[in-house]
C-alpha positions in Angstrom: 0.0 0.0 0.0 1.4 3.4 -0.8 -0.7 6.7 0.7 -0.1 8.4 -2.9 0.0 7.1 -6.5 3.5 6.6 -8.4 5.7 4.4 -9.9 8.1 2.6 -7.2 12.0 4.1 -9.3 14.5 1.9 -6.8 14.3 -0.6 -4.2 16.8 -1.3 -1.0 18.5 -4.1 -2.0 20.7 -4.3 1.1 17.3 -5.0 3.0 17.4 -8.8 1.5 20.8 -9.4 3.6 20.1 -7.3 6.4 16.3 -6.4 6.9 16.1 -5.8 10.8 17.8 -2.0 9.8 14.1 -1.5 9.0 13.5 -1.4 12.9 16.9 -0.3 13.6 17.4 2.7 11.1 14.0 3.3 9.6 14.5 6.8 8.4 17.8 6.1 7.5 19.7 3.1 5.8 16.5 1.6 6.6 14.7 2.9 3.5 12.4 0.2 1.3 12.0 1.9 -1.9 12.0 5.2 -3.1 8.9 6.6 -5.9 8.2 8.8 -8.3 4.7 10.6 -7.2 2.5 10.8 -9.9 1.0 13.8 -8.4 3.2 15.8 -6.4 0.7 17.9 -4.4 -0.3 14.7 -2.9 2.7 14.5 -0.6 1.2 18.0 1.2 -1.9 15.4 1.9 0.1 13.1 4.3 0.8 13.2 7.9 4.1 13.6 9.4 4.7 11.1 12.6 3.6 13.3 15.4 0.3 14.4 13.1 0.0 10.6 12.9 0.5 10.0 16.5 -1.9 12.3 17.6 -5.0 11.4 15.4 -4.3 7.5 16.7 -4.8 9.3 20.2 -8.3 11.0 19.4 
């Protein structure tokens, strides 16, 4: 599932050898594929963490 529509333009391929960095490193070497938004403007439509966090509380 992906929050916005694109085309997936690279993969981590260092996650098949090594994927606990997902848990250990997720916003950094951790990284699963990066995209190509189809629409850019959609990004402005998603929640940073702590906007994410908060709307789990309500």
């Amino acid at each position: 599932y992906m929050p916005i529509g694109g085309e997936v333009v690279e993969v981590n391929q260092s996650l098949e050898d090594g994927p606990e960095v997902i848990n250990s490193d997720p916003f950094g070497e951790g990284w699963m594929m990066k995209i190509k938004a189809a629409d850019p403007d959609e990004i402005d439509t998603l929640l940073v963490a702590q906007a994410y966090s908060n709307n789990l509380e309500q």
